[in-house]
C-alpha positions in Angstrom: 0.0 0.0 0.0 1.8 3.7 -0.7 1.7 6.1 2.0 0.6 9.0 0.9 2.8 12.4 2.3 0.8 14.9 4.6 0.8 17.5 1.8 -1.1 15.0 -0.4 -3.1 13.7 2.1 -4.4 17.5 3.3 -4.7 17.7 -0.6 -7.2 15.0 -1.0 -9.3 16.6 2.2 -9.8 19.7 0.7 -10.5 18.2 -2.7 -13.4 16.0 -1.6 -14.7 18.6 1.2 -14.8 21.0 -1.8 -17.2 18.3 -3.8 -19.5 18.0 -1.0 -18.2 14.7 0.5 -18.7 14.2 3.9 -17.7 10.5 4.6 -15.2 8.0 3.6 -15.7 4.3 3.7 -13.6 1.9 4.0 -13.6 -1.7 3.8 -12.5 -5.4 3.5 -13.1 -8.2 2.1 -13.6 -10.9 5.3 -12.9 -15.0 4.9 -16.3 -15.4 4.5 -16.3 -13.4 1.4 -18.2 -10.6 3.1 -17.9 -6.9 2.5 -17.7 -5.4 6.3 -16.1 -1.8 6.9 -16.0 1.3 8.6 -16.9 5.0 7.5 -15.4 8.2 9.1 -16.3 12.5 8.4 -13.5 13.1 5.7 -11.4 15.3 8.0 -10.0 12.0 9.7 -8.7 11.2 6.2 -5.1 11.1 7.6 -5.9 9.5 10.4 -7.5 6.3 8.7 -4.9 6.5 6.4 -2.0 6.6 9.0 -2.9 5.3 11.7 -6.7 3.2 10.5 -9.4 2.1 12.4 -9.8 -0.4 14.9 -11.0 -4.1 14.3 -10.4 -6.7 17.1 -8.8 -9.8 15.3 -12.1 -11.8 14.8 -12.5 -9.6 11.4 -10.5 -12.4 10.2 -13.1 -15.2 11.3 -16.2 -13.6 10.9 -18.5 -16.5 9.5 -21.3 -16.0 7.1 -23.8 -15.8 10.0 -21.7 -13.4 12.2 -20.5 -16.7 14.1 -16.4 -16.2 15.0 -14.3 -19.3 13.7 -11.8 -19.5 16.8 -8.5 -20.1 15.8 -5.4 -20.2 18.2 -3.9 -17.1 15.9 -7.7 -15.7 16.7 -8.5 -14.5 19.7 -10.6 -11.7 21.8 -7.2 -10.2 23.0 -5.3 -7.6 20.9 -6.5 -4.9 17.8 -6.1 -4.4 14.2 -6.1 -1.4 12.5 -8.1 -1.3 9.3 -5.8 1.3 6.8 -7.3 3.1 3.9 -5.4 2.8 0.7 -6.0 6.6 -0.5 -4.1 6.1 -3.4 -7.2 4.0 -4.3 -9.8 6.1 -3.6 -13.1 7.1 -5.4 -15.7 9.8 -5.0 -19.0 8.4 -5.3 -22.1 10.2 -5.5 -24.4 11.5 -2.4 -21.4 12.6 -0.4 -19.6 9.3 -0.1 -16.0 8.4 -1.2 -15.1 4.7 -1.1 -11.3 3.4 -0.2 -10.0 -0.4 0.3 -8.5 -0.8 3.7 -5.2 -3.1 4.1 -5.4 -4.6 7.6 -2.4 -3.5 9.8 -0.8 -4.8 12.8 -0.1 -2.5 16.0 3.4 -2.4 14.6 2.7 -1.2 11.1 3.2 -3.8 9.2 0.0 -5.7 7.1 -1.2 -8.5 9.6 -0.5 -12.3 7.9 -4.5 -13.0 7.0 -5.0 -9.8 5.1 -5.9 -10.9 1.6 -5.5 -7.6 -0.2 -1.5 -7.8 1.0 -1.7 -11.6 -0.1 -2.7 -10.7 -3.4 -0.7 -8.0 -3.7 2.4 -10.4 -2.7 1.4 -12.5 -5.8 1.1 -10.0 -8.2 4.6 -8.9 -6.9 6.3 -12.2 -7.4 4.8 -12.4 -10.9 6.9 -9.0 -11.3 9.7 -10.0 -9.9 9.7 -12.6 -12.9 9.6 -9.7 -15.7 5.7 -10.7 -16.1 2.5 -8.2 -16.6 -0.6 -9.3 -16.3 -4.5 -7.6 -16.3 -7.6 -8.9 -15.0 -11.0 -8.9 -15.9 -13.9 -9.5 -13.4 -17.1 -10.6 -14.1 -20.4 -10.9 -11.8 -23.9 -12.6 -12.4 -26.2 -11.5 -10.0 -30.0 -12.3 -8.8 -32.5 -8.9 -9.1 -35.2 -9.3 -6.6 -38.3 -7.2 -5.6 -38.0 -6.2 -1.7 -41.5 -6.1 -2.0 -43.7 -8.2 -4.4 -44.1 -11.3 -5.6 -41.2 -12.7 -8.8 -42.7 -13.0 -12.3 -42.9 -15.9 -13.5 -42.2 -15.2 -17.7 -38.1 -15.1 -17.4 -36.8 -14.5 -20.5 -32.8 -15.6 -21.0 -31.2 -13.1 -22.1 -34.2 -11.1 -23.3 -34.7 -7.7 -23.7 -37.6 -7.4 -21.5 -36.3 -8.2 -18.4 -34.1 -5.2 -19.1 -36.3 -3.0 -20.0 -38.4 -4.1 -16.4 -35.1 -2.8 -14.3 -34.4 -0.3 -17.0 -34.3 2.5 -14.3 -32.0 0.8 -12.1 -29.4 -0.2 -15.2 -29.4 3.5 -15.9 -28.4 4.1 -12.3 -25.8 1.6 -12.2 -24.0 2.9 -15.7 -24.1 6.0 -14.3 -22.5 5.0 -10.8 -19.8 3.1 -12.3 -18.8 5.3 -15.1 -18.4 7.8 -12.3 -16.3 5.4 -10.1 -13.8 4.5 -12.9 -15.0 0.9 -12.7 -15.4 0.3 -17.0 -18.3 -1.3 -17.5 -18.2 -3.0 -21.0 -21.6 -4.9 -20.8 -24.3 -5.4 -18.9 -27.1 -7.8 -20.0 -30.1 -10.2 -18.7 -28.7 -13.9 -18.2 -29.8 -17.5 -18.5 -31.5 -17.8 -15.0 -34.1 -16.1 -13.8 -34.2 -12.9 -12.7 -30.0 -13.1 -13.2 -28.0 -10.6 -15.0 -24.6 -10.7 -16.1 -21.7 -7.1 -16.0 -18.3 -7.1 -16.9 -15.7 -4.5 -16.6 -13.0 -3.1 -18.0 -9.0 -5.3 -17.0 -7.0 -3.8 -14.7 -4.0 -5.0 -12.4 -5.2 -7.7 -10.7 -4.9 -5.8 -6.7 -7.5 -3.1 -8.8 -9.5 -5.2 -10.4 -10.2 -7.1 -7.3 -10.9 -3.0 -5.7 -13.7 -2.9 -8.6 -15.2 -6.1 -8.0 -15.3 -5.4 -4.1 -16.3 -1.5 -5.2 -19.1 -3.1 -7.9 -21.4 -4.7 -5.2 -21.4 -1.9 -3.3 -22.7 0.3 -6.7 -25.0 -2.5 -7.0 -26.5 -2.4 -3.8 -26.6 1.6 -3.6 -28.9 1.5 -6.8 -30.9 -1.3 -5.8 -32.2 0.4 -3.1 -32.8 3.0 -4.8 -35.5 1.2 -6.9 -37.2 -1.2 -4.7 -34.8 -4.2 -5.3 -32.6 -6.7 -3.9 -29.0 -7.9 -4.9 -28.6 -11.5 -5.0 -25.0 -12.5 -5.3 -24.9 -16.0 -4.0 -23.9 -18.8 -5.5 -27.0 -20.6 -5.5 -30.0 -17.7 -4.6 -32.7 -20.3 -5.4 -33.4 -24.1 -5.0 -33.2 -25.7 -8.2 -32.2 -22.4 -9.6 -29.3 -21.6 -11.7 -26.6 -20.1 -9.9 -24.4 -17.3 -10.3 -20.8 -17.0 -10.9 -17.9 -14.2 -10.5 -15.5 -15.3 -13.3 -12.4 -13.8 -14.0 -10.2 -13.4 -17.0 -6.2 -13.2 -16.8 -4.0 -12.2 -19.6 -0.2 -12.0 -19.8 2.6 -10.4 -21.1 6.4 -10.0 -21.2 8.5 -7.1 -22.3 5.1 -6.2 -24.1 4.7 -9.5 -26.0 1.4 -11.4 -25.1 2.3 -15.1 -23.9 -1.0 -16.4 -25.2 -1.1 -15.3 -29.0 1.5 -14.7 -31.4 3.8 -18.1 -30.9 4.3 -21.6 -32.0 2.3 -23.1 -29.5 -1.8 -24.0 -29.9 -3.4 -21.0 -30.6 -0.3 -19.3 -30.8 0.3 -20.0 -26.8 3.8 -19.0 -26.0 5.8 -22.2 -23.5 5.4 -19.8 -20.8 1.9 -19.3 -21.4 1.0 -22.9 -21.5 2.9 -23.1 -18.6 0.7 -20.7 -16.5 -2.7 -22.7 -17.7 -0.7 -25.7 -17.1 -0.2 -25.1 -13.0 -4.0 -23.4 -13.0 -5.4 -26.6 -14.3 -3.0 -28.8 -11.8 -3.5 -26.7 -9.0 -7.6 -26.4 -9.3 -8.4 -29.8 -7.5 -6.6 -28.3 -4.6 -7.1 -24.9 -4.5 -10.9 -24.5 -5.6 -12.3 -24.2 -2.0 -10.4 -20.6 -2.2 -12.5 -20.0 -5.5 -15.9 -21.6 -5.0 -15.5 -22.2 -1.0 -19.2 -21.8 0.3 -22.0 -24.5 1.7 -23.7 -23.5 -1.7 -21.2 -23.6 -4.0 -21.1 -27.4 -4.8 -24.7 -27.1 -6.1 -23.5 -24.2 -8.7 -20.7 -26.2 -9.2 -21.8 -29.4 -11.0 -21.4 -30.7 -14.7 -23.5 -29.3 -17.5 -24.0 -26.1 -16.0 -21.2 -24.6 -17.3 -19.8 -23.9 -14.0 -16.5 -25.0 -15.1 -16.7 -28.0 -12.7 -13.6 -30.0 -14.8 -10.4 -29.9 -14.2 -9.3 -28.9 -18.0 -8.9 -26.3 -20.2 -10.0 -25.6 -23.7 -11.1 -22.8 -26.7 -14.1 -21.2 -25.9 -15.2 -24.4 -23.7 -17.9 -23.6 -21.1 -17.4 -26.7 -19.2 -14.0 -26.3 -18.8 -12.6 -24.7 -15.8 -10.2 -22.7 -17.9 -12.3 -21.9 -21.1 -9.6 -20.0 -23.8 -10.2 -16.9 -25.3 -7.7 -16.7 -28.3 -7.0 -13.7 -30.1 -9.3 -12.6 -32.7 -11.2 -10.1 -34.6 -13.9 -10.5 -31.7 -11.9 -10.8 -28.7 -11.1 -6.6 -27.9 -8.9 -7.5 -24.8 -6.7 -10.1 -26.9 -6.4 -13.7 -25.6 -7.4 -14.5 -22.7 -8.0 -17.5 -19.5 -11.3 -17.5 -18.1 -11.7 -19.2 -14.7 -14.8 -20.0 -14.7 -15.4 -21.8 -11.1 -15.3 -19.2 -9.3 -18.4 -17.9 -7.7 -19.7 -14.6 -5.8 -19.1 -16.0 -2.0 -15.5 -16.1 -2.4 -13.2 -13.5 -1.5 -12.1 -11.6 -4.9 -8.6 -10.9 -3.4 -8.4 -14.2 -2.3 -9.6 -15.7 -5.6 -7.0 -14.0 -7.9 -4.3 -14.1 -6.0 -5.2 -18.4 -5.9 -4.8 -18.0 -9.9 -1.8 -16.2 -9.7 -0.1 -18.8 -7.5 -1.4 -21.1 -9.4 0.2 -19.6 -12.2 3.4 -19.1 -10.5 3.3 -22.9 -9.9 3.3 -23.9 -13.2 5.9 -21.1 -14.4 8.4 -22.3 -11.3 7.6 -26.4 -12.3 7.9 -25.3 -16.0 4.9 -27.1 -16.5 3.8 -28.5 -20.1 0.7 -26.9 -21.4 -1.7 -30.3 -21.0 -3.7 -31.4 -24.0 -6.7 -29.4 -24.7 -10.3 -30.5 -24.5 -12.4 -29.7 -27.3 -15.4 -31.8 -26.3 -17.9 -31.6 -23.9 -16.5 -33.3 -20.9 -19.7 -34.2 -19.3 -20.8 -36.4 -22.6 -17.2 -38.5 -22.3 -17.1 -41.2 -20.6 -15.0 -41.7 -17.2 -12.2 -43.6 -19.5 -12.2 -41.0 -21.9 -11.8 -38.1 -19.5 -9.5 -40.4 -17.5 -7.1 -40.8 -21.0 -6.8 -36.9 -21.2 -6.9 -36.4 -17.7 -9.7 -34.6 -16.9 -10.6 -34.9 -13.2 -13.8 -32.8 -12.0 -13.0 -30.2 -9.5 -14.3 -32.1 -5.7 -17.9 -32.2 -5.9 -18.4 -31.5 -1.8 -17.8 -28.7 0.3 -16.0 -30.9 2.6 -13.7 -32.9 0.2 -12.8 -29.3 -1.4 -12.1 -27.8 2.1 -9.6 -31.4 3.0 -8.3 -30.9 -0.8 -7.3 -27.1 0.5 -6.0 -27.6 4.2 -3.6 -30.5 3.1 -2.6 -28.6 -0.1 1.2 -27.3 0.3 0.9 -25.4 -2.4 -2.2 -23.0 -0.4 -0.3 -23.1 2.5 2.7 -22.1 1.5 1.5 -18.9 -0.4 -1.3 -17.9 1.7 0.8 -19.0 5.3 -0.7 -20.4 8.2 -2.9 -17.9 9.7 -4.8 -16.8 6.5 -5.1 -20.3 4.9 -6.7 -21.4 8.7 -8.4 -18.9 8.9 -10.0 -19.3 5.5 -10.4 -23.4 6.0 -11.9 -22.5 9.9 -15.2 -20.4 8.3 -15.9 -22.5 5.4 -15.8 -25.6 8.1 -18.6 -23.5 10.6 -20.8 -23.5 7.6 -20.5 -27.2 6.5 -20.8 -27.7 10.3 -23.8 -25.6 11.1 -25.6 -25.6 7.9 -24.6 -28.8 6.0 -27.6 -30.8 6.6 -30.2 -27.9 6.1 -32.7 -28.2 3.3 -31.9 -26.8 0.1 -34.9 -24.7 0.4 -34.0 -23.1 3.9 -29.9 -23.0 3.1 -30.6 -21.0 -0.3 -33.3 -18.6 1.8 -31.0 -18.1 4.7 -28.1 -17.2 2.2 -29.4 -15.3 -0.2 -28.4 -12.2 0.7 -25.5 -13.3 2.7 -22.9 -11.6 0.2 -24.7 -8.8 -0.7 -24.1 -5.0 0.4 
């Protein structure tokens, strides 16, 4: 995080008191995937900047239900101080600014379990290599009456449904185009009452800020309009869930490592390497990705979930589905992880790809062969002979895949990766033998702002 001087700092007061803003919030991204944070009146800017707020360790541990995890790195004795990262600030409309907060020790240095250091560790080590990278996020969400009963005439991807909410769409362009975010498309979806945004790539620490930043938008407006924003994985029994994929590209000294070489689809060796260790490292690492009680049920072949271990062009049951670069493809070529879902922490979640990535770059893995079928119409033996695994289908086998993994636990370290393991394990504990029905109505709204 860069400190910002004094002279900046009082430069930044005066700025947004002249623009009518009165408070700043702040906030983090907890192990639960939650969105929990603090606001102050903008003349403590250098003091949540400097010194932060404070937050009693159990920040970390928060569960989905407000239950605390314990942990012995977790306890009710000592404070953390929740730091806003200025340099990322943005005015919002209403008299609000937004900032990400680091989490800092008493000492001032970032505590080990916050994940916007950890992924900004990862996208550091990447550096290190002579590497650039962007990120794209995407999020499908559920739009919900808070009064009312749903309609019942869904139409995929139809224009009606947009027109419905077209108020609120109108609100939300406007909101993001203010906040910097890029919005490049923002549509009805497959499931009902679901809709789909994407935004612009960024470095992946910022466009991890947007995603975080995005549901906040999205909420604001909703309210706005008489709605409610759905982000869970699964909002609905028996309904089709929604996801928070994100898209990776690469480059070195300017040259893309997946177009322009001798490789498939002109993948350069150290760009098959980086699919190579995502695909290798998904089995273990996908409770950091997908890691709720409901994710397993989004999660599932034929729901293009990307619940196979496998990558391939445009394949939308593959976990890694190929963008190449064409005439279509603005961004150039691209990976899409497509298992990840809206319950996991977006920090978390791409900086998991990026070790990943590192993985196969440090192994100097062998891009695998690519799957141009449907995995879910091969057999077992035929998935078995190109070595297609599907990502564990449980909750509890993804969260034993994660805790043994040495690859998790030697990037995210002790404390975070328990901490992580600890709130997922509360939920399959607490929760794991509810009804679809009630676990889908109690979380609906779980990761919402």
């Amino acid at each position: 995080m860069r400190i910002l001087s004094q002279t900046e700092i009082e430069a930044m007061k005066e700025g947004l008191e002249a623009g009518g803003v009165k408070l700043l919030l702040t906030s983090i991204v907890d192990s639960a995937g939650v969105i929990r944070g603090k606001q102050v009146p903008v003349a403590r800017l250098k003091s949540v900047h400097l010194a932060g707020l404070g937050a009693s360790s159990t920040w970390g541990v928060f569960c989905i239900d407000n239950e605390v995890a314990w942990t012995p790195d977790f306890t009710a004795i000592g404070d953390e101080r929740l730091r806003a990262d200025l340099s990322a600030l943005v005015e919002l409309e209403g008299g609000l600014a937004w900032a990400p907060a680091d989490v800092f020790g008493q000492d001032g240095e970032p505590t080990a379990w916050c994940s916007r250091a950890f992924l900004r560790q990862q996208q550091g080590r990447l550096e290190a290599l002579g590497l650039d990278m962007l990120a794209g996020g995407e999020l499908e969400f559920s739009l919900i009456p808070a009064e009312g009963p749903l309609r019942d005439d869904w139409q995929s991807y139809g224009v009606g449904p947009e027109l419905d909410v077209q108020g609120f769409l109108f609100d939300v362009e406007a909101a993001f185009g203010n906040a910097g975010l890029g919005l490049e498309q923002l549509h009805a979806e497959y499931g009902a009452h679901q809709y789909e945004l994407s935004l612009s790539p960024a470095l992946p620490l910022q466009a991890a800020d947007k995603l975080a930043l995005a549901k906040i938008l999205l909420g604001r407006a909703a309210r706005r309009h008489g709605l409610l924003v759905s982000f869970s994985p699964v909002p609905f029994a028996n309904g089709v869930g929604n996801g928070a994929h994100l898209h990776f590209s690469f480059t070195r000294d300017g040259q893309p490592l997946f177009s322009g070489h001798e490789g498939p689809h002109g993948i350069s060796r150290e760009g098959g390497a980086i699919i190579a260790g995502v695909v290798s490292g998904l089995p273990e690492l996908v409770g950091l990705l997908a890691p709720s009680l409901l994710s397993p049920m989004r999660l599932q072949p034929g729901h293009w979930s990307g619940a196979y271990a496998c990558w391939g062009m445009e394949n939308r049951e593959a976990a890694v589905r190929f963008c190449a670069a064409t005439s279509g493809n603005p961004h150039g070529a691209n990976m899409e992880v497509k298992c990840i879902d809206g319950s996991a922490n977006p920090y978390i979640a791409a900086g998991a790809v990026l070790t990943m990535a590192l993985d196969g770059l440090a192994r100097d893995m062998s891009l695998p062969d690519e799957v141009g079928n449907d995995p879910v119409k091969m057999s077992h033996e035929e998935r078995a002979a190109l070595g297609i695994s599907q990502l564990p289908p449980t909750q509890g086998e993804m969260l034993e895949a994660l805790e043994n993994s040495s690859l998790a636990r030697g990037a995210l370290g002790d404390m975070l990766l328990d901490a992580l393991v600890a709130v997922r394990r509360h939920e399959m504990r607490t929760y794991g033998n509810t009804s679809l029905e009630d676990v889908t109505r109690k979380f609906r709204f779980a990761w919402s702002v």
